[in-house]
C-alpha positions in Angstrom: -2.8 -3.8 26.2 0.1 -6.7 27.0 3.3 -5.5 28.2 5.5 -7.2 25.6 9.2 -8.5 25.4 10.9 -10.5 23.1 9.0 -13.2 21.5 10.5 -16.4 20.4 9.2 -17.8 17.0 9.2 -21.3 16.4 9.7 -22.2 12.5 7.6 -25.8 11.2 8.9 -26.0 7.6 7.0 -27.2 5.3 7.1 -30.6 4.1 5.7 -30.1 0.4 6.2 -26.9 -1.0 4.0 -25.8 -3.6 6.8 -23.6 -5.2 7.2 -25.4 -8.7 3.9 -25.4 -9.7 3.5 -21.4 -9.9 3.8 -20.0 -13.4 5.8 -16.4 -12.6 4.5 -14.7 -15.5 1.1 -15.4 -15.4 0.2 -14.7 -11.7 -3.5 -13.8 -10.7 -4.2 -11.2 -7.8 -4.9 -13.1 -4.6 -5.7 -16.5 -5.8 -1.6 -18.5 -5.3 -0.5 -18.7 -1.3 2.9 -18.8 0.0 4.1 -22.5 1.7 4.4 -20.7 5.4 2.1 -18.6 7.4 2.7 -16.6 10.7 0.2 -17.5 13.3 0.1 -15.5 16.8 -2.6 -16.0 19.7 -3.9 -13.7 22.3 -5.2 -15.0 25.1 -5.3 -14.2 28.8 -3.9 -10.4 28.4 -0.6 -11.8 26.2 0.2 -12.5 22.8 1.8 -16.5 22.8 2.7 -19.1 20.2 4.3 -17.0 17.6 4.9 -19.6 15.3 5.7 -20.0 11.5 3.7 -22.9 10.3 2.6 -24.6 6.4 0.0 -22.4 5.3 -3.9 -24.7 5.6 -7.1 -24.0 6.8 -7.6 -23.0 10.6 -10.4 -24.6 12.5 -12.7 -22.4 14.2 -16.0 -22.6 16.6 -19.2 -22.0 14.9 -19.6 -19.3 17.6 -16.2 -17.4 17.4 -17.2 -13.7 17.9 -15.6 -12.7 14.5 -18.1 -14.2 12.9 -21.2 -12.5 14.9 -19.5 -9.2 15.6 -17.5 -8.8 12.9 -13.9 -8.0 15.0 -11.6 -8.0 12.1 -8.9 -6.1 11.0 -6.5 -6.5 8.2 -3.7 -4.5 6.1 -1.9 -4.8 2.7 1.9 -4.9 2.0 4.3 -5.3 -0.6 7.2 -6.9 -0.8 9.9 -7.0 -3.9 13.0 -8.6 -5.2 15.8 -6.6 -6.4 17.9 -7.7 -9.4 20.9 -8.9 -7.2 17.9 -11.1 -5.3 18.0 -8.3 -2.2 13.9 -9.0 -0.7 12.3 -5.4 0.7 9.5 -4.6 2.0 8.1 -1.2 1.9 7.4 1.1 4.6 5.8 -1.4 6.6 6.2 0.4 9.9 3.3 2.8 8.4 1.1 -0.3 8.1 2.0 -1.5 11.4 0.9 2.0 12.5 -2.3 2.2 11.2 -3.1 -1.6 12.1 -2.7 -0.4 16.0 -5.1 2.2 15.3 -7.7 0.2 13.8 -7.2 -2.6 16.7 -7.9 0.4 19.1 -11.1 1.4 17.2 -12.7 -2.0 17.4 -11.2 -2.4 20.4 -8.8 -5.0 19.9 -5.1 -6.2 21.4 -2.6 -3.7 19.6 0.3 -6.5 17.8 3.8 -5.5 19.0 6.3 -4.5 16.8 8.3 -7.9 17.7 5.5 -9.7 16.2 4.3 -7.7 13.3 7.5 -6.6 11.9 10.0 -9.2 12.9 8.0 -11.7 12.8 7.2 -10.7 8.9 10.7 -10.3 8.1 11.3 -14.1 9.6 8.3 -14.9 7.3 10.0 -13.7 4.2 13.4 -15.0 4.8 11.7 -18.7 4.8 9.6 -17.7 1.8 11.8 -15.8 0.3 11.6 -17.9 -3.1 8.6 -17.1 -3.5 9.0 -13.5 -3.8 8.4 -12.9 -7.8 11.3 -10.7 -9.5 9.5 -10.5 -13.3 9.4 -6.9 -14.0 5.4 -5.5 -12.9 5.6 -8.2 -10.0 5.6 -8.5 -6.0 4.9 -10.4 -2.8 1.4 -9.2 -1.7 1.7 -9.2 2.3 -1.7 -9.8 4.5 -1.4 -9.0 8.1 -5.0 -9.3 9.5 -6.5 -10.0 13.2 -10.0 -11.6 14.1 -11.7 -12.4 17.6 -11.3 -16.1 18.0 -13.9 -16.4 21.6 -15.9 -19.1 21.1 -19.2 -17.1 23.0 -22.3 -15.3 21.6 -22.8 -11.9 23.1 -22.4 -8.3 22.6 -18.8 -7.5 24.0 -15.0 -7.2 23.0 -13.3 -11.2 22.4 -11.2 -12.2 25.6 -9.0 -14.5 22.3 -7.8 -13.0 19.2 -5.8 -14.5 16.5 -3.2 -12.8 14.3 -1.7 -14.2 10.9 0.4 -12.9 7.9 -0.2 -15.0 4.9 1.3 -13.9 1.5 1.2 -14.3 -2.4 2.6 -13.2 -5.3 0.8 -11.0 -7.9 0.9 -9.2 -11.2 -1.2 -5.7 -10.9 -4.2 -5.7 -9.4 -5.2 -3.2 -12.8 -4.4 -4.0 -15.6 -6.0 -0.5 -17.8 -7.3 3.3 -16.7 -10.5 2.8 -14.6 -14.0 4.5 -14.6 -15.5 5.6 -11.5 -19.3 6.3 -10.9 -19.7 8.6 -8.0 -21.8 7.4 -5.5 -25.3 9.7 -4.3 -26.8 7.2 -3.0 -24.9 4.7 -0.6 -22.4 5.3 1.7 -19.1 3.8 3.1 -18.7 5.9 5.8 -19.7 8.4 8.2 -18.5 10.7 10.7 -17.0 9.0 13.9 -17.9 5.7 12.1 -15.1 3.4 11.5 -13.9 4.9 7.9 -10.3 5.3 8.6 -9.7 1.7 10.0 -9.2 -1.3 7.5 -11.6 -3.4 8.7 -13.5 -6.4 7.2 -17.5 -4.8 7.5 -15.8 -1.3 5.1 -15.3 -3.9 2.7 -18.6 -6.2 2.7 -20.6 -3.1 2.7 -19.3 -2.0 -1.0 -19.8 -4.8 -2.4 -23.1 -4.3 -3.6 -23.4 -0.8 -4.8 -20.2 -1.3 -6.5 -22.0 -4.6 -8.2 -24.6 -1.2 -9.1 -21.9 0.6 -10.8 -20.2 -2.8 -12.7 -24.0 -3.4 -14.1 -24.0 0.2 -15.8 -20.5 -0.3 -16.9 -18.2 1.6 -14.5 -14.9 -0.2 -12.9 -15.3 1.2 -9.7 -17.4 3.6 -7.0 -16.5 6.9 -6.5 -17.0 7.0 -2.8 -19.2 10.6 -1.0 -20.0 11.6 2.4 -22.9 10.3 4.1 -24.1 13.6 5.3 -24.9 15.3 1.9 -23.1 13.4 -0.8 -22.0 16.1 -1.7 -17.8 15.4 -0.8 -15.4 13.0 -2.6 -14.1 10.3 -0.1 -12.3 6.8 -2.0 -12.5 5.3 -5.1 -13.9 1.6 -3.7 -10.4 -0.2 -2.4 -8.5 3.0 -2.5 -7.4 6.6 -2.0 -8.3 9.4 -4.7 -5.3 11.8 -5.5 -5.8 14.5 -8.2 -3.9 17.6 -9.6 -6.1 20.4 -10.0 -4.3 23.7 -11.4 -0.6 23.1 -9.8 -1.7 21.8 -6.8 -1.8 17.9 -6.1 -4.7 17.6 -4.0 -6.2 14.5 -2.0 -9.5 13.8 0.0 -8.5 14.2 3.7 -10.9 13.5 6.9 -11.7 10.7 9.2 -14.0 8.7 7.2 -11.1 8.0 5.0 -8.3 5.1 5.1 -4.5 6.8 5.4 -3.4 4.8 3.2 -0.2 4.2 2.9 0.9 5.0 -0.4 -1.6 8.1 -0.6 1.2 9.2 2.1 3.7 8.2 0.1 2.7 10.0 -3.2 1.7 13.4 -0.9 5.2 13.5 0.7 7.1 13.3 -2.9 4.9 15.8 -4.2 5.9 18.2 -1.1 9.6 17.1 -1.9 9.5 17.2 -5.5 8.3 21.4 -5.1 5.0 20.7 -5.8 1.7 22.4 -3.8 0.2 19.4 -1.9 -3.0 19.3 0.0 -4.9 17.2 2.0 -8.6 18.9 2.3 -12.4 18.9 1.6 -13.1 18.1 -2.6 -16.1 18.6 -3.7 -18.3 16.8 -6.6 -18.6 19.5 -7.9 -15.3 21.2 -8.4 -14.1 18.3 -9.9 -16.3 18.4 -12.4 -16.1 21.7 -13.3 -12.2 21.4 -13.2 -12.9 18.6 -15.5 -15.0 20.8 -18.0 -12.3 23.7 -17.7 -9.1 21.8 -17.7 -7.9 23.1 -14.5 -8.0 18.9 -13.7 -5.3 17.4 -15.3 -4.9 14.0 -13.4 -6.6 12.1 -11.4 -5.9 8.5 -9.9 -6.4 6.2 -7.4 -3.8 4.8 -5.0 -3.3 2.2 -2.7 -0.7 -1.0 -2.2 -2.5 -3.4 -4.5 -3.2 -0.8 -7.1 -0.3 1.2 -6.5 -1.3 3.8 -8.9 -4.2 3.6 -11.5 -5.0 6.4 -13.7 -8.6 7.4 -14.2 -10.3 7.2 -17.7 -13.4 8.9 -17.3 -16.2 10.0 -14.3 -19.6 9.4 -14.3 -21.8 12.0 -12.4 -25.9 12.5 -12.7 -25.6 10.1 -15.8 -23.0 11.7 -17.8 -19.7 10.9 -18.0 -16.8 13.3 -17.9 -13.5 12.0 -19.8 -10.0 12.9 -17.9 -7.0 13.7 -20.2 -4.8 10.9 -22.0 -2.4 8.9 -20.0 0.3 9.8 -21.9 0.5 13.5 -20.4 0.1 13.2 -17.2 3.4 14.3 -15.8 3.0 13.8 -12.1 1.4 10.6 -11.9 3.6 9.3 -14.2 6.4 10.4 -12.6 6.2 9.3 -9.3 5.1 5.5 -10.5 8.3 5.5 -12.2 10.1 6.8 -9.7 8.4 4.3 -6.6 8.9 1.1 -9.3 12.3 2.0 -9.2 12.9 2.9 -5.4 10.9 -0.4 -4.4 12.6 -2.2 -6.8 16.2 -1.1 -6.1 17.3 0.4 -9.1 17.9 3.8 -7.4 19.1 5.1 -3.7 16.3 4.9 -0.9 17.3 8.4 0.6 14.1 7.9 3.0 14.8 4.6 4.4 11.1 3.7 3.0 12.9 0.0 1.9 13.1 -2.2 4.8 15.9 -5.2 3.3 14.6 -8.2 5.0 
């Protein structure tokens, strides 16, 4: 790890900003960039250049690790625009946090906080523009490292490069999704690399959630390797559920800790309401489905922030959740986070970092 002081960021403004073009109230997930980027380097036991730069394609060697060995990292964050045109970002220390842990996982440089954090806030205040304030709307923030050594072999990168590049998005869901659980395939196993957001978790759902599209499910309900017998995500996100009083989540280390799963779990505990963080089974759920001890049930995560699930699919039949309409936790705290995240009420956790 470098031993890190204060970094100086250099600023290159763009020369053509691609600003008026964007249509607000018709933005698609992922596909409009911000003008800038933030581009670090890691070379030589230091991070060096900080530098905010045009957002354009990078050139890279045919035989940058990354592309061999897959060292890559990334994380999600949201920024919003309050009415009086106030730009926050949400908890991003947490996303910081977990980044580090990743980068230790697949052994990568941990990115200081001067980098990471203030270097995103520097980010923002140049872009800040671009930060959507329609109702439904934010600034979808991706942090994300990669090894950058330009060498084939079986070892950790010497180079690294880290960027933040961001764009602004409607919901990533726009209706209730169905979930097929998953028997078959798996995501994760024990003292894998589950719990760390990186690039190989992603490429290795693609096709068995392609599986679950063809038969007309939304998403994969994610189990554990071992017996398939435990619920783990719901494809790009955390699974939280109310079972009986109690709102209850999937907890182990082939999970992501995601950061709005933490979020939700620490207002239920506030709120007075029994939260846990254990072992679910298939098979409870089900049965708590049939008996109607399983009132909600949703997926979580920044892009999807909350989305309500519609029905489950288990052993080829499919098990319908209750109406939207009554479910009083979920619905509660999505209010209640729109509003916080969107200043219309007091932040009395500090969870709204004003850039």
């Amino acid at each position: 790890m470098s031993e890190t002081n204060t970094f100086s960021i250099r600023v290159e403004p763009t020369t053509q900003s691609r600003l008026s073009q964007v249509d607000f109230s018709n933005l698609k997930f992922g596909q409009i960039m911000s003008d800038h980027m933030l581009v670090a380097n890691y070379d030589n036991g230091a991070w060096t250049d900080v530098s905010i730069v045009p957002y354009g394609d990078l050139s890279i060697s045919p035989s940058m690790s990354a592309l061999h060995y897959g060292q890559s990292i990334f994380e999600g964050i949201k920024g919003y625009k309050f009415a009086d045109g106030t730009v926050s970002i949400f908890r991003p220390d947490k996303n910081l946090e977990r980044f580090n842990k990743s980068a230790r996982r697949l052994q990568m440089p941990e990115v200081p906080e001067e980098i990471f954090i203030d270097g995103l806030k520097e980010l923002l205040q140049v872009d800040q523009a671009w930060v959507p304030s329609v109702d439904g709307t934010s600034l979808y923030i991706r942090p994300y490292m990669f090894a950058t050594e330009a060498a084939l072999g079986v070892h950790p990168s010497v180079s690294y490069k880290f960027i933040i590049i961001t764009c602004p998005v409607g919901a990533y869901y726009s209706k209730p999704i169905s979930l097929k659980v998953e028997t078959h395939y798996t995501r994760a196993a024990e003292g894998g690399v589950g719990f760390s957001k990186n690039a190989g978790n992603y490429a290795l759902s693609l096709y068995p959630t392609q599986l679950a599209n063809e038969e007309g499910y939304d998403q994969i309900m994610w189990t554990d390797a071992a017996e398939h017998k435990y619920i783990e995500e719901a494809g790009t996100a955390n699974l939280i559920f109310r079972i009986g009083d109690t709102i209850i989540t999937p907890h182990g280390d082939t999970i992501l800790h995601g950061v709005t799963r933490r979020t939700i779990m620490e207002l239920a505990e506030k709120w007075g309401y029994k939260a846990e963080q254990r072992k679910v089974s298939v098979q409870e759920l089900i049965d708590g489905i049939k008996d109607g001890t399983v009132t909600e049930a949703f997926a979580a995560g920044t892009a999807a922030t909350i989305t309500h699930i519609s029905k489950i699919g288990f052993q080829g039949e499919d098990f319908e959740l209750p109406p939207v309409e009554g479910r009083e936790f979920s619905n509660k705290v999505l209010d209640y986070l729109n509003q916080l995240r969107y200043g219309k009420i007091e932040d009395p956790f500090g969870w709204n970092f004003i850039v």
